[in-house]
Backbone as JSON, one array per atom type, in Angstrom:
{
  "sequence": "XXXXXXXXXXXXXXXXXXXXXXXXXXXXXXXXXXXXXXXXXXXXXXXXXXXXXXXXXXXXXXXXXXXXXXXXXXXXXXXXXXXXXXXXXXXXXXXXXXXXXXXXXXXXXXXXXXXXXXXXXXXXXXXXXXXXXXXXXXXXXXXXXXXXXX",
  "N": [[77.29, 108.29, 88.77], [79.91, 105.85, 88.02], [81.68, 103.33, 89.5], [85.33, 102.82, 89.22], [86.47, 100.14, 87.46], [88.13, 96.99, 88.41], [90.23, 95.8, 87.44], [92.03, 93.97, 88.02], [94.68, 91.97, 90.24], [98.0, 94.01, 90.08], [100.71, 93.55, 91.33], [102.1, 92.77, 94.62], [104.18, 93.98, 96.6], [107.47, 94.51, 98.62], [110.13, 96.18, 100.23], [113.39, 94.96, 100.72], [116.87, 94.53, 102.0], [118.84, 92.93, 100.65], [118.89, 92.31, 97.73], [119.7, 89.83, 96.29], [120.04, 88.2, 97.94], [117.54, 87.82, 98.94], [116.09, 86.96, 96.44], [117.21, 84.54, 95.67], [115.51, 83.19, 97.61], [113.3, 83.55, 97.61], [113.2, 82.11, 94.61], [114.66, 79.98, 94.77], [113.79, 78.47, 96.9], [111.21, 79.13, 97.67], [110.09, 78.81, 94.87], [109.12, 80.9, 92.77], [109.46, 82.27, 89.75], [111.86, 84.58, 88.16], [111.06, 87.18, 86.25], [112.08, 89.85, 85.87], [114.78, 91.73, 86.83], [115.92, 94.98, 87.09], [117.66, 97.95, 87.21], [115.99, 101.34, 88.2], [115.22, 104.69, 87.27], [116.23, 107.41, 89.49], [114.74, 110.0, 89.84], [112.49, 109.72, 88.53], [111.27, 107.29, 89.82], [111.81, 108.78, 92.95], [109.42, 110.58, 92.31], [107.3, 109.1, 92.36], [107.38, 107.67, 94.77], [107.8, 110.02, 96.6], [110.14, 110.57, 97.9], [111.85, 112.14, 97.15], [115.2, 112.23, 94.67], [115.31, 108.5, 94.3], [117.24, 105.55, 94.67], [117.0, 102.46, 93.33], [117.04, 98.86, 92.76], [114.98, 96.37, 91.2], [113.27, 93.66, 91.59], [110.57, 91.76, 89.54], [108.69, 89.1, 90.35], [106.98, 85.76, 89.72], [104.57, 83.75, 90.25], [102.32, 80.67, 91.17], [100.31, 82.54, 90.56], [100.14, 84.92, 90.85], [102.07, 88.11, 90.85], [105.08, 89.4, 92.41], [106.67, 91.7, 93.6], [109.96, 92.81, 94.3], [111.95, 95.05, 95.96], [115.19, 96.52, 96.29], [116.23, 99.62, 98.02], [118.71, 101.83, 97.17], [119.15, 104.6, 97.89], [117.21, 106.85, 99.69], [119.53, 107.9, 102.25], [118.63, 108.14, 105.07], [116.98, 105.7, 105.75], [115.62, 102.99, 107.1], [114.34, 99.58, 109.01], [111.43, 98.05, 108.76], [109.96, 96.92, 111.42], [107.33, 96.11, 112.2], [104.2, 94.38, 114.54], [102.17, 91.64, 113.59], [99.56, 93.26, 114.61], [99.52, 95.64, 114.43], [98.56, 98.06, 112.77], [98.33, 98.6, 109.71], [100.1, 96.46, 109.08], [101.69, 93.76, 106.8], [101.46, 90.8, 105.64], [102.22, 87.97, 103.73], [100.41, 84.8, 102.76], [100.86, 81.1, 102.41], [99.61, 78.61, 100.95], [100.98, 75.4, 101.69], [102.71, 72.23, 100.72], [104.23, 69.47, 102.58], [104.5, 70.06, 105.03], [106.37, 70.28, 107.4], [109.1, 70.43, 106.43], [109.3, 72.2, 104.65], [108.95, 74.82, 106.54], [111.17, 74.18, 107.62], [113.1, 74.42, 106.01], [112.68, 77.71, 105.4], [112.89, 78.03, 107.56], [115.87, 77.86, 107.22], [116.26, 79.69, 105.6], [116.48, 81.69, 107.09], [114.19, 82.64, 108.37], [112.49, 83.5, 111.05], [110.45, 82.03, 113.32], [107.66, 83.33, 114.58], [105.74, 82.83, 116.64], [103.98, 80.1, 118.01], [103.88, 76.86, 116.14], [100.16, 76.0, 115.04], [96.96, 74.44, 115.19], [94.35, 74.98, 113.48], [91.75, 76.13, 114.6], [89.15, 76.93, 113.57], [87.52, 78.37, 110.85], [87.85, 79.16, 107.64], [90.48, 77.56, 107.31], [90.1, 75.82, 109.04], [91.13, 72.9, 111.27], [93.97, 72.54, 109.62], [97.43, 72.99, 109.68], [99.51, 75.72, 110.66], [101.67, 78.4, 110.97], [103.09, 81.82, 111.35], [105.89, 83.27, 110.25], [109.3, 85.41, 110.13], [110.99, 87.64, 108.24], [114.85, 88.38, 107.4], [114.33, 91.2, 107.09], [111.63, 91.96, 107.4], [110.04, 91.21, 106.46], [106.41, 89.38, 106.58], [105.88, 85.85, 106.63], [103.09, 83.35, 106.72], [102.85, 80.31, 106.53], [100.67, 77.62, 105.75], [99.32, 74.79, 106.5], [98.79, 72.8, 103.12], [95.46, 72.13, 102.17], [94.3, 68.43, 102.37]],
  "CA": [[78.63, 107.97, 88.3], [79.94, 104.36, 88.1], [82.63, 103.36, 90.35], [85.86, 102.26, 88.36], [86.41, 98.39, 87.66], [89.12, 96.76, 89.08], [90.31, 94.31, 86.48], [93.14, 92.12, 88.58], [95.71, 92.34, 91.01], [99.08, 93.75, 89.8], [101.94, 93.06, 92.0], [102.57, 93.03, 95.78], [105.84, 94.77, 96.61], [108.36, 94.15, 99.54], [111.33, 96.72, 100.26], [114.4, 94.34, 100.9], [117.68, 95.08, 101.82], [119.78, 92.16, 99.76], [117.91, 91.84, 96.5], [120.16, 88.82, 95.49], [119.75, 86.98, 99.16], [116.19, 87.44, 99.01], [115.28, 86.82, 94.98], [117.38, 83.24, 96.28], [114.76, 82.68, 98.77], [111.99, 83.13, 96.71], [113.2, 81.44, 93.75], [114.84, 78.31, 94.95], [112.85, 77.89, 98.22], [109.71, 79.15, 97.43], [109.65, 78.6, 93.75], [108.86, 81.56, 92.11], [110.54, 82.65, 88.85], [112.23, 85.68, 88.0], [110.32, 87.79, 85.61], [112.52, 91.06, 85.36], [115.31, 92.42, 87.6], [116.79, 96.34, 86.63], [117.74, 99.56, 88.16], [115.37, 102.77, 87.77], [115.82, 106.21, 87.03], [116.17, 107.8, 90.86], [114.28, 110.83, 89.56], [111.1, 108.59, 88.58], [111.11, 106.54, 91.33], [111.17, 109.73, 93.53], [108.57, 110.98, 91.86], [106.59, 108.34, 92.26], [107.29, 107.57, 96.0], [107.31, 110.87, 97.07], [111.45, 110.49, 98.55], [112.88, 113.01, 96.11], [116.02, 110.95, 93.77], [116.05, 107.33, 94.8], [118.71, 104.93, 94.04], [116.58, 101.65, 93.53], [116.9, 97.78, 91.84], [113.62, 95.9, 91.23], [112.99, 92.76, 90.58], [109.41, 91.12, 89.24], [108.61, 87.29, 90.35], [106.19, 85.42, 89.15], [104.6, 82.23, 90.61], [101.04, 80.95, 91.89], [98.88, 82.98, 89.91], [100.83, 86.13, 91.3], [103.2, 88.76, 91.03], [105.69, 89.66, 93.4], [108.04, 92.99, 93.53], [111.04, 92.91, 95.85], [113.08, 96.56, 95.3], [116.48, 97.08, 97.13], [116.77, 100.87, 98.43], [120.13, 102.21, 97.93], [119.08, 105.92, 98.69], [117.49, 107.56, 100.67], [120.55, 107.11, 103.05], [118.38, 107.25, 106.19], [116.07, 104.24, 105.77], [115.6, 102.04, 108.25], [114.01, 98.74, 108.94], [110.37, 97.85, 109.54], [109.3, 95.7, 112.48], [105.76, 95.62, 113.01], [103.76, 93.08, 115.11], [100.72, 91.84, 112.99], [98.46, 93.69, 115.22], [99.85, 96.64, 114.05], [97.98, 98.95, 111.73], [99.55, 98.67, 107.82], [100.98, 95.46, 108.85], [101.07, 92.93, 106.08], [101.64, 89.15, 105.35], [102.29, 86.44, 102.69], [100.29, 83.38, 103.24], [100.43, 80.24, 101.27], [99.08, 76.74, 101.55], [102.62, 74.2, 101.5], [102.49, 70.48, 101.17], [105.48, 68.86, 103.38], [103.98, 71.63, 105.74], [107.12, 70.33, 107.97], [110.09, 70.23, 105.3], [109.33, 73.79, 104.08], [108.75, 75.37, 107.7], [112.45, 73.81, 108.04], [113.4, 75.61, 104.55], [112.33, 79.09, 105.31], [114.18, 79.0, 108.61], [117.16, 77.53, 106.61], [116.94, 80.42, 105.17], [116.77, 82.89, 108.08], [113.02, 83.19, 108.3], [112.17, 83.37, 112.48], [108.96, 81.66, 114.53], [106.56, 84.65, 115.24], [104.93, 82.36, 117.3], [103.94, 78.36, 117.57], [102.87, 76.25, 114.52], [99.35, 75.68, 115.71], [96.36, 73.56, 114.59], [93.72, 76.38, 113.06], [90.41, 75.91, 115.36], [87.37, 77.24, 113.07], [86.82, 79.16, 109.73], [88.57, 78.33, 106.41], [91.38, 76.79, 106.99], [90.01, 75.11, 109.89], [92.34, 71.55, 110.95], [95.07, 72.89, 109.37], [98.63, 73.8, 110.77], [99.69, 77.52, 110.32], [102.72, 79.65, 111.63], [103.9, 82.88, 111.27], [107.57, 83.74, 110.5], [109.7, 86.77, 110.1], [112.38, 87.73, 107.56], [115.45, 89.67, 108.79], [113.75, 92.11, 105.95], [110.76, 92.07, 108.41], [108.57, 90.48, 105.66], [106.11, 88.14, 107.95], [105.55, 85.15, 105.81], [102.5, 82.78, 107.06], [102.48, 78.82, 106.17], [99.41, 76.89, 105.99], [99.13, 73.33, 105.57], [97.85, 72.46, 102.14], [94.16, 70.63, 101.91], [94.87, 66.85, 101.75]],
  "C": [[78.97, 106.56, 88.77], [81.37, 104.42, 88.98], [83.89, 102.36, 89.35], [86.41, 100.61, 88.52], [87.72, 98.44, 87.7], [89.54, 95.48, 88.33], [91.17, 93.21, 87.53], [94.12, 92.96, 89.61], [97.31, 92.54, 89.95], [100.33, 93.2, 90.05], [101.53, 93.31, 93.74], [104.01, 93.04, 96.24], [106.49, 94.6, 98.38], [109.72, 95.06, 99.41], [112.22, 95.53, 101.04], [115.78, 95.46, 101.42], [118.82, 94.48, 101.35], [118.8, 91.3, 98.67], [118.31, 90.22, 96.3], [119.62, 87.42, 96.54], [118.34, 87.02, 98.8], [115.23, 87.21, 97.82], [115.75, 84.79, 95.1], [116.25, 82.7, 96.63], [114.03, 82.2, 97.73], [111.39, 82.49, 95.57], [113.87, 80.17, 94.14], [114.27, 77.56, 96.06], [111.78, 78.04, 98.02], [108.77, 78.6, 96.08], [109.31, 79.55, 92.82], [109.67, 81.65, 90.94], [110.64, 84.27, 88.5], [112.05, 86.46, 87.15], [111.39, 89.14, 84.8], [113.42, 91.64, 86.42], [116.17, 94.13, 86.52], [116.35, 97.33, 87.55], [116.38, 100.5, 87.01], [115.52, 103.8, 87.88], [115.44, 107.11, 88.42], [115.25, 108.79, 90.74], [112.89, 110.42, 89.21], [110.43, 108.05, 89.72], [110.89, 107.26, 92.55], [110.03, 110.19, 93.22], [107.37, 110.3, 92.08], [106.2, 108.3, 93.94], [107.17, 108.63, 96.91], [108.82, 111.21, 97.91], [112.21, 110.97, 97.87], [114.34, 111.29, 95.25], [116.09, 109.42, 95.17], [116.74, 106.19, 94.02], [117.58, 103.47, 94.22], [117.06, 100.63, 92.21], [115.34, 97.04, 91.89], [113.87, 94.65, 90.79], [111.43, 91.88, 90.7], [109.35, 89.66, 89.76], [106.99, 86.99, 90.3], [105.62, 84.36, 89.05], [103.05, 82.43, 91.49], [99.91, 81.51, 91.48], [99.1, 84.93, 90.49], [101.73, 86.8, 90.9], [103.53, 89.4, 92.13], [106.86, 90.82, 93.34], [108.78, 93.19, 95.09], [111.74, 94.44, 94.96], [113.83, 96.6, 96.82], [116.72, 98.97, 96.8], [118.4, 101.15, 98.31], [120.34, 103.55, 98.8], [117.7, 106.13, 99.12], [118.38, 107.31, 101.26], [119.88, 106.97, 104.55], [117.36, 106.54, 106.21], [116.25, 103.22, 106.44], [114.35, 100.7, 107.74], [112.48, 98.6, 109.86], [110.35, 96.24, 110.4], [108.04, 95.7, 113.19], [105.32, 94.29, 113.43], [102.63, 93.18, 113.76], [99.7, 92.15, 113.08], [98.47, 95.07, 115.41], [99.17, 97.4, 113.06], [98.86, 99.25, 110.57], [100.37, 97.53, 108.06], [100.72, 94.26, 107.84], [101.36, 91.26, 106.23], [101.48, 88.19, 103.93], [101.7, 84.77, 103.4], [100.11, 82.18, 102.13], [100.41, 78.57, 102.2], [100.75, 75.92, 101.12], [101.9, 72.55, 101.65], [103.84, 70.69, 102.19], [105.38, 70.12, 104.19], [106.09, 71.68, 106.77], [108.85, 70.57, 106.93], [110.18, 72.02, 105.25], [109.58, 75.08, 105.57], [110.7, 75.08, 108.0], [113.48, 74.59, 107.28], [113.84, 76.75, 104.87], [113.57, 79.18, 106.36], [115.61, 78.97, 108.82], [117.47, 78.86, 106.59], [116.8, 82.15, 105.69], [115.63, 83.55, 108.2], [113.31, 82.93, 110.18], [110.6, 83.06, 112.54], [108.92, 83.01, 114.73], [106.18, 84.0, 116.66], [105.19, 80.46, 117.17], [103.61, 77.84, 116.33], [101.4, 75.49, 115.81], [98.05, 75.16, 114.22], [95.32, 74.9, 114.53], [92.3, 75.49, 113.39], [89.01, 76.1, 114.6], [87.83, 78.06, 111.64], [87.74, 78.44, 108.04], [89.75, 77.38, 105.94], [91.45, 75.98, 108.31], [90.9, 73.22, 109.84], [93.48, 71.46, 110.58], [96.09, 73.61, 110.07], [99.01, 75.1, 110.31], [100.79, 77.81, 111.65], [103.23, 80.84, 110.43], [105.53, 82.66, 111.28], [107.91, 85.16, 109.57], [110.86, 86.49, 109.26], [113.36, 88.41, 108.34], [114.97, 91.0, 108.06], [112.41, 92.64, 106.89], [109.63, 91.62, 107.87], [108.45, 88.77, 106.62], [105.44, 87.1, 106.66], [105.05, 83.59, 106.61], [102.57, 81.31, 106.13], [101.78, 78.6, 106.83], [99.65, 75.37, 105.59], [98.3, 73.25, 104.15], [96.79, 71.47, 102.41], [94.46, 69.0, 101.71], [93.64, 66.33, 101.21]]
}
């Protein structure tokens, strides 16, 4: 038996908890564009997630050679906030190469991103020479800058 092909990546998804603050971010700071925002049928969406009716908005973005799904929870009512370290098991990350590595790093934490850590010079493997930090949303999405290749 053949193992099934994997044509492409569809989306990578992000629970939020202010769709509008954080579709901002990603469209006037990051650049993305906005593909598709609407509510879904709570009864679906349970169904799907496995959280009996949920009360959700979605919206698609679309930038890079990517898609991006942010969805604002309204129900379940007790849902809480993730804060994993990145050395955490299921922890994820957004990394992208930036020009004006410094400009943008200034951006993000305009717009309420937090230092994980230092911006440090990357010692050995692919993106060796290059600067790189970690930062944190208040969403808890950890979003990595790289210097772009010059």
């Amino acid at each position: 038996m053949s193992r099934p092909e994997i044509v492409r990546f569809n989306h990578t998804s992000f629970t939020v908890a202010d769709l509008d603050a954080s579709l901002r971010f990603f469209v006037e700071v990051l650049g993305f564009s906005l593909r598709d925002r609407s509510r879904r049928d709570p009864r679906l969406i349970g169904a799907v997630t496995g959280l009996g009716d949920a009360d959700v908005e979605i919206a698609y973005l679309d930038g890079y050679g990517h898609t991006l799904e942010l969805i604002e929870y309204r129900t379940p009512a007790d849902r809480t906030a993730a804060r994993y370290r990145p050395c955490d098991a299921g922890a994820a990350h957004i990394a992208l190469d930036v020009t004006a590595f410094d400009r943008m790093l200034a951006e993000v934490e305009a717009h309420g991103f937090r230092r994980m850590g230092e911006v440090i010079v990357v010692p050995a493997g692919p993106n060796k020479g290059r600067r790189a930090v970690y930062t944190r949303s208040q969403d808890g999405i950890i979003l990595e800058l790289i210097e772009a290749p010059r």
